[in-house]
Gaussian input, Z-matrix of N, CA and C with variables (Angstrom, degrees):
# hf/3-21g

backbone

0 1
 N
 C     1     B1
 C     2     B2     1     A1
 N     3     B3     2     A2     1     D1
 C     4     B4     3     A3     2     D2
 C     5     B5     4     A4     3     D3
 N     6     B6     5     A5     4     D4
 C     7     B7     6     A6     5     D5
 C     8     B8     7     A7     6     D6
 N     9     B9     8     A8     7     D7
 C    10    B10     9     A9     8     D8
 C    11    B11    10    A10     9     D9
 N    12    B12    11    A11    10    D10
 C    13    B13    12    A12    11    D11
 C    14    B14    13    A13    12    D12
 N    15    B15    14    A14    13    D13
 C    16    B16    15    A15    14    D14
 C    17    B17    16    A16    15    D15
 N    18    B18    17    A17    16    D16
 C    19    B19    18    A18    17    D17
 C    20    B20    19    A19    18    D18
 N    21    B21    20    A20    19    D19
 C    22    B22    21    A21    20    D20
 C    23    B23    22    A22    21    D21
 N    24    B24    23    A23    22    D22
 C    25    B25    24    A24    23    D23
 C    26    B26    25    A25    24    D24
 N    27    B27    26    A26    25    D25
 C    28    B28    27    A27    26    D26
 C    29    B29    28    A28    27    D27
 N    30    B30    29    A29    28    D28
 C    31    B31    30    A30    29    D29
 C    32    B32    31    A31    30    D30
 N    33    B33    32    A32    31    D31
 C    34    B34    33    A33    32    D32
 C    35    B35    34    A34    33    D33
 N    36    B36    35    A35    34    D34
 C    37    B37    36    A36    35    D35
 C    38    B38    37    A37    36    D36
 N    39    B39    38    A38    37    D37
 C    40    B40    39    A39    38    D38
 C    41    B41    40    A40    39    D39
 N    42    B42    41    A41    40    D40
 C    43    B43    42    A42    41    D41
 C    44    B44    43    A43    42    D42
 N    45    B45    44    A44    43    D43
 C    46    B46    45    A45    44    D44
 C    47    B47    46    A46    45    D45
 N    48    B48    47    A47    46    D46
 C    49    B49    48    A48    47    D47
 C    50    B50    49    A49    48    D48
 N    51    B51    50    A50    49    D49
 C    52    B52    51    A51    50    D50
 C    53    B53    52    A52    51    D51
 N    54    B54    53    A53    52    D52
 C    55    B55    54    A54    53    D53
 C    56    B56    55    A55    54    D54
 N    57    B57    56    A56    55    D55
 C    58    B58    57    A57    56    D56
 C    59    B59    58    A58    57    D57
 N    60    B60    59    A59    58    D58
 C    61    B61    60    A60    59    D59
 C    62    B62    61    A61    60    D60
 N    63    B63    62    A62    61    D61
 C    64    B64    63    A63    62    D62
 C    65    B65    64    A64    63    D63
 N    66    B66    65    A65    64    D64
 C    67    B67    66    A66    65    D65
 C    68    B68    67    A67    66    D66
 N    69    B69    68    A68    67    D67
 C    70    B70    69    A69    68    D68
 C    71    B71    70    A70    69    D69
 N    72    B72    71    A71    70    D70
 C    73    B73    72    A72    71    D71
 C    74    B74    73    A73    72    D72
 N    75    B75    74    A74    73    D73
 C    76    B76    75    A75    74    D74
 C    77    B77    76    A76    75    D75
 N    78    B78    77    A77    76    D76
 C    79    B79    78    A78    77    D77
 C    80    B80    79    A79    78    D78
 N    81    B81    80    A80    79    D79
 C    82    B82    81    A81    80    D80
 C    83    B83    82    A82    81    D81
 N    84    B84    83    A83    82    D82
 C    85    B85    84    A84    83    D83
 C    86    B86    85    A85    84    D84
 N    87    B87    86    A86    85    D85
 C    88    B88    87    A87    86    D86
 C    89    B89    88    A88    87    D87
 N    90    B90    89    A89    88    D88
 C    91    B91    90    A90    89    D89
 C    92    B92    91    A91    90    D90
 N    93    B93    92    A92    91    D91
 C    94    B94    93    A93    92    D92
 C    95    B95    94    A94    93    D93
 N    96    B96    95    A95    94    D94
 C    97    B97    96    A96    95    D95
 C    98    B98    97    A97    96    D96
 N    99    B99    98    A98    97    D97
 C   100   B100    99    A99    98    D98
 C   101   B101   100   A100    99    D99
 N   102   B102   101   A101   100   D100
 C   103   B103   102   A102   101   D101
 C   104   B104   103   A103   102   D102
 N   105   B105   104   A104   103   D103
 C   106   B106   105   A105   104   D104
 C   107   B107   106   A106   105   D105
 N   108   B108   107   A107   106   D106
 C   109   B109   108   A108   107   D107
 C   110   B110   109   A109   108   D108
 N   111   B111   110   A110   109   D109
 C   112   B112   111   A111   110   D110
 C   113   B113   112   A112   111   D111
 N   114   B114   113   A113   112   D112
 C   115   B115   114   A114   113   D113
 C   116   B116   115   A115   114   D114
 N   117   B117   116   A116   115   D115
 C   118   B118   117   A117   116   D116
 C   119   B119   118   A118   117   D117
 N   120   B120   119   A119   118   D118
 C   121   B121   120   A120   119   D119
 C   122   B122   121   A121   120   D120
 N   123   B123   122   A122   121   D121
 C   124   B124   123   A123   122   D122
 C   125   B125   124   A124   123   D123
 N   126   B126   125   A125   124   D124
 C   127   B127   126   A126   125   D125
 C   128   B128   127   A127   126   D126
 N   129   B129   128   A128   127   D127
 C   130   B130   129   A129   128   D128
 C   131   B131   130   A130   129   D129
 N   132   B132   131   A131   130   D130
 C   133   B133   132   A132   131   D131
 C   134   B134   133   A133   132   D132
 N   135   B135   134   A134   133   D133
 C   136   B136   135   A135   134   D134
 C   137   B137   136   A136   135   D135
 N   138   B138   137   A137   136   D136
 C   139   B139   138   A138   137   D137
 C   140   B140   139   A139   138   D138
 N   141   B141   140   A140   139   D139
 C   142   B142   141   A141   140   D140
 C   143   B143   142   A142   141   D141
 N   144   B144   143   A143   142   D142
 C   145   B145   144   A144   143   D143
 C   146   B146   145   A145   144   D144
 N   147   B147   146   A146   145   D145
 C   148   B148   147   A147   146   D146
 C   149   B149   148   A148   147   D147
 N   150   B150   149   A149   148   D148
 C   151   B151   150   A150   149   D149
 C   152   B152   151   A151   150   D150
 N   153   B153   152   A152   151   D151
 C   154   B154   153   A153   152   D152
 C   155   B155   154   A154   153   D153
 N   156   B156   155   A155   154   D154
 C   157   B157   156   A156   155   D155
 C   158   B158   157   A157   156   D156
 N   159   B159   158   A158   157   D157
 C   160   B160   159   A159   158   D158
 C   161   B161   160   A160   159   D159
 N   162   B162   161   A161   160   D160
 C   163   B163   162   A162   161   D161
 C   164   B164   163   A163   162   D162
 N   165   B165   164   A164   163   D163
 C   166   B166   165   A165   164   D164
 C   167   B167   166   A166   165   D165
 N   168   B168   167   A167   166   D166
 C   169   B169   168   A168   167   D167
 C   170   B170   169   A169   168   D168
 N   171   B171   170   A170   169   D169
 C   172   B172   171   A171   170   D170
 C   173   B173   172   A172   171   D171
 N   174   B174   173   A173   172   D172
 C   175   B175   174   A174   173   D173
 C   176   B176   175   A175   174   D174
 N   177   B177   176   A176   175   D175
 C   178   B178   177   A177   176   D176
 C   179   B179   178   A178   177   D177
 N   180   B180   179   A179   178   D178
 C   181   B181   180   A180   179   D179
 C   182   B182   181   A181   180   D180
 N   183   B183   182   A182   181   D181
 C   184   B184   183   A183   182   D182
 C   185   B185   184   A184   183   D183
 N   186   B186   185   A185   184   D184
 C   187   B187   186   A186   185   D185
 C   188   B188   187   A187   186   D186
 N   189   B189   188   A188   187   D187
 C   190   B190   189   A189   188   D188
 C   191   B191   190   A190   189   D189
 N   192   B192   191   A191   190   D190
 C   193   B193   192   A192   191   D191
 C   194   B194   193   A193   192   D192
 N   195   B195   194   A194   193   D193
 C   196   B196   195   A195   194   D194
 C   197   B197   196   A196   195   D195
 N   198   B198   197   A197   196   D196
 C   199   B199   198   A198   197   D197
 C   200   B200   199   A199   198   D198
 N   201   B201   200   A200   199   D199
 C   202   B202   201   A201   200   D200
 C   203   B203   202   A202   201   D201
 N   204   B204   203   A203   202   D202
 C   205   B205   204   A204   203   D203
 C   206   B206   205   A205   204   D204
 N   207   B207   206   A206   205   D205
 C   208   B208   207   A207   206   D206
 C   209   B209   208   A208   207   D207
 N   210   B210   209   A209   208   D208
 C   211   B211   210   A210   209   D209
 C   212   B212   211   A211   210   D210
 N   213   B213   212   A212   211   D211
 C   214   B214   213   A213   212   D212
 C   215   B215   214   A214   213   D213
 N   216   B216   215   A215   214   D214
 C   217   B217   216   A216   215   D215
 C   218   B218   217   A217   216   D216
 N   219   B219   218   A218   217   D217
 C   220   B220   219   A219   218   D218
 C   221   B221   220   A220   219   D219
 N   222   B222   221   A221   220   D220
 C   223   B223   222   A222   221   D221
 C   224   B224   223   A223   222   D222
 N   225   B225   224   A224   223   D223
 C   226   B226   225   A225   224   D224
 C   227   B227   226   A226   225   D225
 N   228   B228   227   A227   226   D226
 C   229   B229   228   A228   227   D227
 C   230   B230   229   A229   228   D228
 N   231   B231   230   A230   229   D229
 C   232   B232   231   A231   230   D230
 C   233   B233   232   A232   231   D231
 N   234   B234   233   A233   232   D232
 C   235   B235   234   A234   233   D233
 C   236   B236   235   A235   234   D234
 N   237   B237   236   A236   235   D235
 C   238   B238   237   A237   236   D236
 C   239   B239   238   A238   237   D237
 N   240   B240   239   A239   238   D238
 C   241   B241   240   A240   239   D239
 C   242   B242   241   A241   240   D240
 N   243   B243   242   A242   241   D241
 C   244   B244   243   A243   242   D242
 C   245   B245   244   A244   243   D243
 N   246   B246   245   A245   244   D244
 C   247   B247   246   A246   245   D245
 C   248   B248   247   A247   246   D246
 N   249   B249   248   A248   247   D247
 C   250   B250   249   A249   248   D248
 C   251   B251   250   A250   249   D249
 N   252   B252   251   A251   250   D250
 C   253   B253   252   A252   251   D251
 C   254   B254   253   A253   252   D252
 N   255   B255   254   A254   253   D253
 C   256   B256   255   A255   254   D254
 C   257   B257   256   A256   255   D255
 N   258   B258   257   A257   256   D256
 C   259   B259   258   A258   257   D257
 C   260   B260   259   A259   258   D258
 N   261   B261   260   A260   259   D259
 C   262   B262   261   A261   260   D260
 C   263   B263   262   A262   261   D261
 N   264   B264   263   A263   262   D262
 C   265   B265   264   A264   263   D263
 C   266   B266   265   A265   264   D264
 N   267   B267   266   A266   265   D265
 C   268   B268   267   A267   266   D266
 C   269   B269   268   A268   267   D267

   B1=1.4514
   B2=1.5313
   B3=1.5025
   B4=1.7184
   B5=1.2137
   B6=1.3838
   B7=1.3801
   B8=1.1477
   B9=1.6583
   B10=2.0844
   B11=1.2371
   B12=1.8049
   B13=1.3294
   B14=1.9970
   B15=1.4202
   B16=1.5655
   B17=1.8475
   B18=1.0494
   B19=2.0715
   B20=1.7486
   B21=1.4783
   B22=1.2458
   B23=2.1102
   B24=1.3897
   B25=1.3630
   B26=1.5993
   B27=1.6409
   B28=0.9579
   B29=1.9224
   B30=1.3659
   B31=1.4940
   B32=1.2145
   B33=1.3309
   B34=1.2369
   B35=1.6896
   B36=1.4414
   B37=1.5252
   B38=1.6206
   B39=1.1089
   B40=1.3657
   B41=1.6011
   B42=1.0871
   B43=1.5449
   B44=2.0942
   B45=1.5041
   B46=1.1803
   B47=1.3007
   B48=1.3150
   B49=1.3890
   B50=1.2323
   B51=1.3446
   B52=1.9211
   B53=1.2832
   B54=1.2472
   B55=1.7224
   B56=1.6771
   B57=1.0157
   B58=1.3790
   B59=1.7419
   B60=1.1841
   B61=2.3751
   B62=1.2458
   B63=1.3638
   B64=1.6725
   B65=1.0576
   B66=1.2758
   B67=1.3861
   B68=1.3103
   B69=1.3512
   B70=1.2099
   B71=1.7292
   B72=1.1405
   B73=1.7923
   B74=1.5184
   B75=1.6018
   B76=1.2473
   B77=1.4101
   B78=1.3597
   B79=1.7061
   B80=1.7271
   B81=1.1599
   B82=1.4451
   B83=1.5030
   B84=1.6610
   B85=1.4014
   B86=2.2315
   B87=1.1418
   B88=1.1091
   B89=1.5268
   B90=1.7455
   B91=1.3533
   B92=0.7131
   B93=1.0463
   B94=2.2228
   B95=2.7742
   B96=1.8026
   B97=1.3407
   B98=1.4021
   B99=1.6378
   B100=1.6972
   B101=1.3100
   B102=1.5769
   B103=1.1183
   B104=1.4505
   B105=0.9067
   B106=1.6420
   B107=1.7336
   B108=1.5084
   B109=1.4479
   B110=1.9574
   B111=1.2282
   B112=1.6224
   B113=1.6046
   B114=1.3412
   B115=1.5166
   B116=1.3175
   B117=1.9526
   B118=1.4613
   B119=2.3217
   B120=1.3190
   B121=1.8367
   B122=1.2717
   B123=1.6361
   B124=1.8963
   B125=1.3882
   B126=1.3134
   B127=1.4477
   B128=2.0331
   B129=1.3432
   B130=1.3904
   B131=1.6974
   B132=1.1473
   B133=1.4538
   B134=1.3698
   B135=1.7810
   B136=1.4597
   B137=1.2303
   B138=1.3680
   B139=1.3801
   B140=0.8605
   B141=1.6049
   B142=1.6874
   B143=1.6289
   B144=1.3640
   B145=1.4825
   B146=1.4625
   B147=1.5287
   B148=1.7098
   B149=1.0960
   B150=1.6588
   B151=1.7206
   B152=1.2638
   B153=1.2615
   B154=1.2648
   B155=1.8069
   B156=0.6931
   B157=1.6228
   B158=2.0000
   B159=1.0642
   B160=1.4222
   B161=1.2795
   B162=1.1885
   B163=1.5189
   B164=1.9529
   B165=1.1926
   B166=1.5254
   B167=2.0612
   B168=0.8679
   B169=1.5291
   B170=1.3964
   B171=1.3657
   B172=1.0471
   B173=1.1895
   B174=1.7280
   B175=1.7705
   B176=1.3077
   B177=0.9998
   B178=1.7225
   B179=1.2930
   B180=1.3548
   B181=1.2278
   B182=1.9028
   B183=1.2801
   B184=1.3178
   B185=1.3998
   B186=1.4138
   B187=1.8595
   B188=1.4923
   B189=1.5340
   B190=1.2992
   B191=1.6740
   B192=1.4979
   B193=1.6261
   B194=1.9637
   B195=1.5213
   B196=1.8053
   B197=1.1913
   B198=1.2876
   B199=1.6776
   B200=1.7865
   B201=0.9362
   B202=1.4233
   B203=1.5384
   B204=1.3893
   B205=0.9779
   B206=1.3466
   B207=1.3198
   B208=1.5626
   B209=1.7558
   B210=1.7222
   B211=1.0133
   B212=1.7515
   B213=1.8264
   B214=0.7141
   B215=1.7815
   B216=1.2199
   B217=1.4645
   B218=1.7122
   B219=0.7371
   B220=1.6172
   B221=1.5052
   B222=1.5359
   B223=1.4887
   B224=1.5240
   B225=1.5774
   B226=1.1636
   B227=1.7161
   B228=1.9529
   B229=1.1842
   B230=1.7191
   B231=1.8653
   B232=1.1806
   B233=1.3673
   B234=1.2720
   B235=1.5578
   B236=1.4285
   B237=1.3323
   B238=1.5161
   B239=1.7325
   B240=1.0380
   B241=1.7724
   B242=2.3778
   B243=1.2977
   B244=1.5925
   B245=1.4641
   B246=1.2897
   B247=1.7710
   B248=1.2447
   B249=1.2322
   B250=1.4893
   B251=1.6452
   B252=1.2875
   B253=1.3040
   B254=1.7765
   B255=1.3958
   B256=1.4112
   B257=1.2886
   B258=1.6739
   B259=1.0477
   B260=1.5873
   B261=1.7135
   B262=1.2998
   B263=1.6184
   B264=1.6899
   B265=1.3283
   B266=1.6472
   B267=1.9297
   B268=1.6976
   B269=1.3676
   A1=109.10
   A2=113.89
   A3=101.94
   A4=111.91
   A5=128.63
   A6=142.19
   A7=96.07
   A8=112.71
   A9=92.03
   A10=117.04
   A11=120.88
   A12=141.54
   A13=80.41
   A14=84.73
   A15=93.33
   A16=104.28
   A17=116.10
   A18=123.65
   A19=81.94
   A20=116.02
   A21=133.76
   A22=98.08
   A23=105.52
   A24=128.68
   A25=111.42
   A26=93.16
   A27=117.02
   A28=107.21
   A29=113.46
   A30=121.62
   A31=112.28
   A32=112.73
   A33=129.22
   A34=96.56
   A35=111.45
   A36=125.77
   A37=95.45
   A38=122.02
   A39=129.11
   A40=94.92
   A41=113.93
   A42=117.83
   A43=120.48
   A44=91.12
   A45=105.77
   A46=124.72
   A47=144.57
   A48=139.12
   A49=102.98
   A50=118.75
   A51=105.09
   A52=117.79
   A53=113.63
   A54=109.43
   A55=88.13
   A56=140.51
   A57=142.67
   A58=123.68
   A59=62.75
   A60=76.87
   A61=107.75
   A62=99.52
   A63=110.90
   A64=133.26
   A65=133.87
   A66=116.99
   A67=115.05
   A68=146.49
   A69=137.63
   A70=94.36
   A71=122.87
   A72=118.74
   A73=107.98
   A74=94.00
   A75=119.66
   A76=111.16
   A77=125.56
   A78=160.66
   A79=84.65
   A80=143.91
   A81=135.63
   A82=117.75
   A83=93.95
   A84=87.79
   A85=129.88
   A86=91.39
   A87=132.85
   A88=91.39
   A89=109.69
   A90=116.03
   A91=130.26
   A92=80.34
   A93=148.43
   A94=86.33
   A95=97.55
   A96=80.86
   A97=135.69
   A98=100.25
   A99=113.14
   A100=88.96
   A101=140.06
   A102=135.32
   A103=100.49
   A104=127.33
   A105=128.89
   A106=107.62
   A107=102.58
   A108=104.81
   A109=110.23
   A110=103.88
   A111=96.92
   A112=101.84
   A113=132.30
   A114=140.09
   A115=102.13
   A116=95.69
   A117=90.97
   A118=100.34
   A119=89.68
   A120=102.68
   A121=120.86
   A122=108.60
   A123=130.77
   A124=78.10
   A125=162.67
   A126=132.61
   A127=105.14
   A128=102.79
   A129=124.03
   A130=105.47
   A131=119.78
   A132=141.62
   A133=82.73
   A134=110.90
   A135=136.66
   A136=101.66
   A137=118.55
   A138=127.17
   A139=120.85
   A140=125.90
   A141=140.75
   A142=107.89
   A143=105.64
   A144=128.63
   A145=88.10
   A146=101.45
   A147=129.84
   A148=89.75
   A149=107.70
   A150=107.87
   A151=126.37
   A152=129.34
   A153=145.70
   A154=101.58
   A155=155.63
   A156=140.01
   A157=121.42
   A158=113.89
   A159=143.07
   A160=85.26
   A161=147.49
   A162=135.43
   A163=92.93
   A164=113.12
   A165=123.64
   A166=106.12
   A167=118.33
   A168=120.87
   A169=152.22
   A170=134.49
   A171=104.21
   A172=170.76
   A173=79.43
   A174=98.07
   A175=116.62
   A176=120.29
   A177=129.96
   A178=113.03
   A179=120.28
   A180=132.86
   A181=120.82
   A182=95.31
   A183=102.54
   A184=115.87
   A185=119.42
   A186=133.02
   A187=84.13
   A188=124.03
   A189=132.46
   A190=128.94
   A191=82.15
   A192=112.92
   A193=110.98
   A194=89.52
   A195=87.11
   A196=95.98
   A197=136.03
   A198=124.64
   A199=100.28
   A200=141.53
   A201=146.38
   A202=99.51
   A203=136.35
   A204=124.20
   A205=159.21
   A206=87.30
   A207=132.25
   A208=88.74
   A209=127.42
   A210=125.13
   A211=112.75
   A212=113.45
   A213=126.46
   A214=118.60
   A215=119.08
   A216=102.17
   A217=76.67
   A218=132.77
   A219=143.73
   A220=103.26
   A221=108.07
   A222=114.46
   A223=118.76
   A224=118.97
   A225=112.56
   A226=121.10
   A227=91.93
   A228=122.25
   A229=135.75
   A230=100.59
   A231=117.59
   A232=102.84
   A233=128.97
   A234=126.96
   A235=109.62
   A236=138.41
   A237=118.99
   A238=114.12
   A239=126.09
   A240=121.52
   A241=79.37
   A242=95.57
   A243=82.27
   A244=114.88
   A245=124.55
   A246=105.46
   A247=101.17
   A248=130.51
   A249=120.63
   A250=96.24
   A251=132.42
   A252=129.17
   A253=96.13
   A254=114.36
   A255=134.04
   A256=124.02
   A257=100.44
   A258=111.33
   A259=149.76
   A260=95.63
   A261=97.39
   A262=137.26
   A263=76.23
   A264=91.61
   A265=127.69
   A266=122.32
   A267=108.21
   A268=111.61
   D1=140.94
   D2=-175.14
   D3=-87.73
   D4=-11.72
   D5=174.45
   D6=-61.88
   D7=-54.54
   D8=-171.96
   D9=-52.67
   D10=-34.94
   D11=-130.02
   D12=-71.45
   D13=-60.87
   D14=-158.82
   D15=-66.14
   D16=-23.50
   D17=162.59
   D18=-44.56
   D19=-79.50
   D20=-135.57
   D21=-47.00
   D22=-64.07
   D23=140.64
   D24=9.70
   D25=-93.88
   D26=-147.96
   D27=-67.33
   D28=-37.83
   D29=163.00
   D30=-48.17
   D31=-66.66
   D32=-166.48
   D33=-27.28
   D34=-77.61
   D35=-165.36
   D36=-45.16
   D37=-38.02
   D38=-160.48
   D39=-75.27
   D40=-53.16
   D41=166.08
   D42=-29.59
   D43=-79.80
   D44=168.27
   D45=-45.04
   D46=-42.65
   D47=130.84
   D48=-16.03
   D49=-83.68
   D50=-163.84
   D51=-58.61
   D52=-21.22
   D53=-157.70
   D54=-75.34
   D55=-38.32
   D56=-170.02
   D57=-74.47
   D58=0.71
   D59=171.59
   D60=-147.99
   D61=142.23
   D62=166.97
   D63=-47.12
   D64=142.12
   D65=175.56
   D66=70.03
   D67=-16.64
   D68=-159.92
   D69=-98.45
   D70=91.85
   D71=-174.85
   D72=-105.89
   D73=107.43
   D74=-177.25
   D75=-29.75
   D76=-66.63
   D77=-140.57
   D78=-85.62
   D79=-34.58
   D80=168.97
   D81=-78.47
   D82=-38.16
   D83=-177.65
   D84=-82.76
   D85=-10.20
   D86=-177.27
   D87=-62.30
   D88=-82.30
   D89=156.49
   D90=45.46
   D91=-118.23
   D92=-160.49
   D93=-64.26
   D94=-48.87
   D95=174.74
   D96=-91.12
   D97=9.07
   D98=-177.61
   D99=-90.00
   D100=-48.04
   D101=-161.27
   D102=-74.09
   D103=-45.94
   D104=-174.25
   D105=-52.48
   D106=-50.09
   D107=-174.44
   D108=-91.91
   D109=21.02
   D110=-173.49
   D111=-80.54
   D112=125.21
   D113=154.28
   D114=-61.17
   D115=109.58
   D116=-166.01
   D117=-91.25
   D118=-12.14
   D119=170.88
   D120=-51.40
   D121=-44.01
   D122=-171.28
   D123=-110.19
   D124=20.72
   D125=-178.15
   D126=7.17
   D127=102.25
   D128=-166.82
   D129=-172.25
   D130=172.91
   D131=-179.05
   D132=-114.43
   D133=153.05
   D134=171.76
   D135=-111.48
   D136=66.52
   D137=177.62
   D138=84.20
   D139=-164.97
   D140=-165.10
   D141=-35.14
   D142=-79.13
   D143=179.28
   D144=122.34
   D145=-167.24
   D146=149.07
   D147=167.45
   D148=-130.84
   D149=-157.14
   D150=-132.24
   D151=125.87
   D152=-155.06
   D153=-78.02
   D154=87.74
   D155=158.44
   D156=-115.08
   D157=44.89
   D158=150.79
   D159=-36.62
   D160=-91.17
   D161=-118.50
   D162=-117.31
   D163=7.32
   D164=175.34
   D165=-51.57
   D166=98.90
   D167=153.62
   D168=-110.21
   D169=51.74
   D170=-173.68
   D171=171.71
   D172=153.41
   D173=-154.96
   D174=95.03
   D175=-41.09
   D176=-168.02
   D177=-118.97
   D178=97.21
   D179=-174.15
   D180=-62.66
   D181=-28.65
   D182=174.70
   D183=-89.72
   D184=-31.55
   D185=173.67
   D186=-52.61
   D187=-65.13
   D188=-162.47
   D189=-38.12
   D190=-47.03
   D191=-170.32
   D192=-78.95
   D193=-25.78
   D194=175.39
   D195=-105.03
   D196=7.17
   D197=160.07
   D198=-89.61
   D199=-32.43
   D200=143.90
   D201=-30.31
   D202=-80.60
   D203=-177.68
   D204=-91.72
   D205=20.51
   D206=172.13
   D207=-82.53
   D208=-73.24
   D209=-157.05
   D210=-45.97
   D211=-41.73
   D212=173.92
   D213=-74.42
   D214=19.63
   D215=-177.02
   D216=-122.96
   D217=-47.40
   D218=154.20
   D219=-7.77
   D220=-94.37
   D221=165.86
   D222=-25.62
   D223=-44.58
   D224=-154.24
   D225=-90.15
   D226=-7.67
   D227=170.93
   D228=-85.73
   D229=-19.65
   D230=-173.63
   D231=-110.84
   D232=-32.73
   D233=-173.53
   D234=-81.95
   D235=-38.05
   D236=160.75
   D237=-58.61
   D238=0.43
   D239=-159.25
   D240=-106.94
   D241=-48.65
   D242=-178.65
   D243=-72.79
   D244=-27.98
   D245=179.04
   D246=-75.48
   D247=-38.78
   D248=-164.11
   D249=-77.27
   D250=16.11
   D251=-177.84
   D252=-98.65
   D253=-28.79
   D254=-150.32
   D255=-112.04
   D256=-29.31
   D257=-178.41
   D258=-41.06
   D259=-40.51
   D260=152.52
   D261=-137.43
   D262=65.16
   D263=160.25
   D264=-109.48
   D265=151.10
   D266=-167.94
   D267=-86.37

């Protein structure tokens, strides 16, 4: 299915972000955003997912802040590679 392909993808990067900082545990944070986004009416997921870390601290504001922008260079690296995977399709 290409929907998984690009799930498969799309964790992954989300992965790699955490694996590169302490404390940042993928498998909780992951979680914490499947549970947030689960349709509990359709028992279903509200799409992709990834990872929730809102309440992530710690201690080190700056460790913190380049795991923030790690996540986002991550994102910014995997989401052009999936539309242009998609792009032209109807």
């Amino acid at each position: 299915d290409q929907d998984f392909e690009d799930t498969v993808d799309f964790h992954a990067a989300m992965k790699s972000a955490c694996d590169t900082h302490p404390g940042a545990d993928f498998t909780q944070m992951k979680e914490t955003c499947d549970t947030y986004f689960h349709l509990a009416h359709r028992d279903e997921p509200r799409g992709t997912g990834g990872i929730f870390y809102d309440r992530f601290n710690s201690g080190d504001w700056d460790a913190d802040f380049a795991f923030t922008q790690e996540v986002g260079k991550q994102f910014a690296e995997i989401y052009p590679k999936l539309v242009a995977r998609r792009m032209n399709q109807t």
